[in-house]
N, C-alpha and C positions, 0 to 999 in steps of 0.2 A: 504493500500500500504506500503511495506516495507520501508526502506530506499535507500534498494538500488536498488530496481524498480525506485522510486523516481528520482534517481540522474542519473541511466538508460536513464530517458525521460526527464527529464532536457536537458541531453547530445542532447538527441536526435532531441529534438524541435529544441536548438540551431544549432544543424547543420543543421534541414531541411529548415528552415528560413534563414541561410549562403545561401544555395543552392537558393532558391527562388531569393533573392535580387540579387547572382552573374547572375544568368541567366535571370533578367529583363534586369542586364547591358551590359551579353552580348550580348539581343536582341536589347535592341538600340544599340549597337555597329551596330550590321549584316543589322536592317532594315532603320536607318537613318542617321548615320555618312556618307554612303557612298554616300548618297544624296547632303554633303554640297557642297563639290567642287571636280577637278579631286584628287586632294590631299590635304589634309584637316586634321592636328594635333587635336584634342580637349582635352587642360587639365582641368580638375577640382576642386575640393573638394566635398568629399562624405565620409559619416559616414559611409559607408559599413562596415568598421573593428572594428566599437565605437565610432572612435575620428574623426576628421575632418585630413582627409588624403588628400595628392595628386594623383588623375589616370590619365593615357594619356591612348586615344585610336587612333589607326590608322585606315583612312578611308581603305588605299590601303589593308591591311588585315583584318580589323575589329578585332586587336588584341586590349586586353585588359590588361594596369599594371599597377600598384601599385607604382606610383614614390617616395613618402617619406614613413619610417617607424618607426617614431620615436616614442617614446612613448607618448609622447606627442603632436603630430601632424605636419599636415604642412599646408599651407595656401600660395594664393594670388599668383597664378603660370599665370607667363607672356613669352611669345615670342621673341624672338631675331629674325632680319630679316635672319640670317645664321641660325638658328629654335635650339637654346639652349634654354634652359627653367633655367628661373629666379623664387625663391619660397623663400616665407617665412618659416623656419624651428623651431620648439620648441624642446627642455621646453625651457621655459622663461627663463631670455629674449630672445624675439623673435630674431634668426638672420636671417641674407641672404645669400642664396644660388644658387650657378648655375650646372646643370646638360647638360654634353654633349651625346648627343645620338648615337654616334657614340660610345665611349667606356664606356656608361653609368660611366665615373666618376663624382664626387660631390664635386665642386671646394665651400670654403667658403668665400664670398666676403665682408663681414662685419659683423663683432662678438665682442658684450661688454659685458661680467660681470653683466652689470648692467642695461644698456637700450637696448631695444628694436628697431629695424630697420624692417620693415616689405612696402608691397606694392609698390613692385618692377616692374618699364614700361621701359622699353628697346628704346633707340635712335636709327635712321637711321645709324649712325656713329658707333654703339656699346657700348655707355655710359649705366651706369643702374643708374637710379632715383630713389629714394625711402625716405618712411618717415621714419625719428630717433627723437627718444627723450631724444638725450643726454644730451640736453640743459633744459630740464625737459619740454617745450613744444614742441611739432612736431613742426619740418622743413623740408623740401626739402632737400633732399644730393644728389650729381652726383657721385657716384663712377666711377673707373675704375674695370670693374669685371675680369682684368688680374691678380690684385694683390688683396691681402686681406687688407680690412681697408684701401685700399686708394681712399681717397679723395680728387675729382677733384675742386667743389665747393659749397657748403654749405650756404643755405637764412635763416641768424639768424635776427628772428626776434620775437617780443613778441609775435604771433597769433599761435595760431595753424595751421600749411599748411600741406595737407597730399593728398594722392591719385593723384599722380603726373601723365602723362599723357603727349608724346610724338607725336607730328604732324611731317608731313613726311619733312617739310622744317627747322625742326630743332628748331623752338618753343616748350614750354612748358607751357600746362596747370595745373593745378593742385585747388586744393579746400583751402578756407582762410576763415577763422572767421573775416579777417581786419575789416569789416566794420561791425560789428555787428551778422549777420545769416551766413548760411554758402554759400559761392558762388562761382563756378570756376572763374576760372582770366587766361588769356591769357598772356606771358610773353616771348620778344622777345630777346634774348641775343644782335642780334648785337644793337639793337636802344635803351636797357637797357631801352623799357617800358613797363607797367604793366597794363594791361583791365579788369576790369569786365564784363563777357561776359556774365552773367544770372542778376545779378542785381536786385534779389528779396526778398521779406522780406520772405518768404519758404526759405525752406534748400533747396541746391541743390548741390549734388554728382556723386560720383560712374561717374567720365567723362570718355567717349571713344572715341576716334579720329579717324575719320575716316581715310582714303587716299586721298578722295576727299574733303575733310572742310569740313566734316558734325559732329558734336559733340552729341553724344549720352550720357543722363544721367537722374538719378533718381532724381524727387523734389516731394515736399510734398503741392505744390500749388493749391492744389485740394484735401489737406487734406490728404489724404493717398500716400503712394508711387506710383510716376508710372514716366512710360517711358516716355521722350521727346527726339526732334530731334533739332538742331541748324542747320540751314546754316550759314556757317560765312560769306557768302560772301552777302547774303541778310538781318542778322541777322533772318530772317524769323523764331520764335518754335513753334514748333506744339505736341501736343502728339501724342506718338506712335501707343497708345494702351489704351484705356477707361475701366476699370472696377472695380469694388471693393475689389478686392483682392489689396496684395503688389508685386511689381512687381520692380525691382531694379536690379543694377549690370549689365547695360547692356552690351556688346560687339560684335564688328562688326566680321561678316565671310566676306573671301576674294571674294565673289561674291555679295557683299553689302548690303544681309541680315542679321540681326540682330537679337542676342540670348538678353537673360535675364534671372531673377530668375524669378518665382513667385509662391506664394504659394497658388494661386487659387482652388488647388485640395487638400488641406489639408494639406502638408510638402510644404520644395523648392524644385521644379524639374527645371531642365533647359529648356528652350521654344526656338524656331525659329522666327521669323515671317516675313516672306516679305512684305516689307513696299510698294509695287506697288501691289499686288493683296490683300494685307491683310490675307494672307491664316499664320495658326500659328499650327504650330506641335508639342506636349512635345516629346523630345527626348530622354527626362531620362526614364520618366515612372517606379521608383523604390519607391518600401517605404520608403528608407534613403532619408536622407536630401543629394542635391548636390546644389553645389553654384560655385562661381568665375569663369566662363565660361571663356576660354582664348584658341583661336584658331592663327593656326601657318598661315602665309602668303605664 
């Protein structure tokens, strides 16, 4: 083979395999987005282009795009209840970023030189939470994502707090090394008190709040990652989902089914699963890696 056969079919794999992976995605665009609700955002993260990029797809057309394009990637993309999209932006240091859908512009809402601010969850009120480590450990910061770099208020303290986590009555959860492992904590501004709401010697992350007190997250209480469910109102947890795969990152859809990662089929694809029938769908079904599932309300 010449060289320039060679470089020929080089070219050519790569695009036929571009082509593959876009039309897995577009097919779960067309055969399962439009299954979640009447209207239904899903952003993600997906190696389709290399790196770990942002995509939105719409159920209402099953369109498909490409939210960040940086070179360096983007990450950890969250929902605003008026459906703005909050993400993590690279190169390093990581900052934050908001995208409005209406004129696709790219507002920057916290940017350092030097540290990293990344895992951005949106308040009822329009606050944006997120972890920085200006302080050289993660903390919790409230910005205002009206203006850039301002901050509302900031939990310095010596633990690591990260993956912050917004309930609909204005509580904040979020995840703490306080006591040793990793465990979400409940945290109520007006009564300024502080819960451990998982309390186990496993790690326990990745929280997702529901609408109705149910607290969805990954722990290692069973040795590998998997999905559990909290009531808060009965503390009742139960897991989600039983298997030997890792299965992590979960988040709720606005009809009270729950996505996740897992890497059950050999990479991450994003899963469904209804927690009353137990019926579980992948609705990525791609050979890239996809992760950070994050659906609009």
């Amino acid at each position: 083979m010449t060289r320039g056969s060679f470089y020929f079919l080089r070219t050519y794999l790569r695009a036929f395999w571009c082509g593959v992976i876009l039309l897995n995605m577009l097919v779960f665009a067309v055969l399962w987005i439009g299954q979640a609700t009447p209207r239904a955002l899903l952003a993600f993260t997906s190696k389709l282009s290399g790196n770990n990029q942002v995509y939105l797809v719409d159920s209402w057309t099953n369109y498909m795009r490409q939210v960040t394009q940086n070179p360096g990637g983007g990450s950890h993309p969250a929902w605003s209840a008026d459906v703005r999209l909050a993400f993590a932006a690279y190169p390093a240091p990581l900052h934050l970023a908001t995208l409005d859908l209406t004129s696709w512009q790219t507002n920057v809402v916290a940017y350092d030189d030097f540290h990293s601010v990344y895992e951005p969850a949106w308040s009822a009120d329009g606050r944006l939470a997120a972890a920085s480590n200006q302080n050289l450990n993660w903390d919790i910061v409230i910005y205002d994502p009206q203006q850039e770099n301002s901050t509302l208020a900031r939990f310095n303290t010596e633990f690591n707090e990260l993956e912050p986590c917004w309930w609909s009555n204005g509580r904040l959860s979020f995840v703490s090394n306080r006591e040793g492992s990793d465990d979400i904590y409940l945290y109520d501004f007006e009564a300024d008190t502080l819960i451990n709401l998982t309390n186990d010697p496993a790690s326990d992350y990745n929280p997702a709040c529901s609408t109705d007190g149910r607290l969805a997250f990954t722990s290692t209480r069973d040795y590998n990652a998997e999905i559990y469910v909290m009531d808060l109102k009965t503390g009742l947890t139960q897991p989600a989902i039983v298997s030997r795969a890792d299965e992590f990152n979960p988040a709720w859809l606005p009809d009270g089914r729950l996505s996740f990662v897992s890497n059950r089929g050999g990479n991450r694809e994003i899963y469904i699963l209804d927690l009353d029938t137990g019926s579980l769908m992948n609705v990525t079904q791609s050979p890239s890696d996809e992760d950070q599932p994050a659906w609009s309300n």
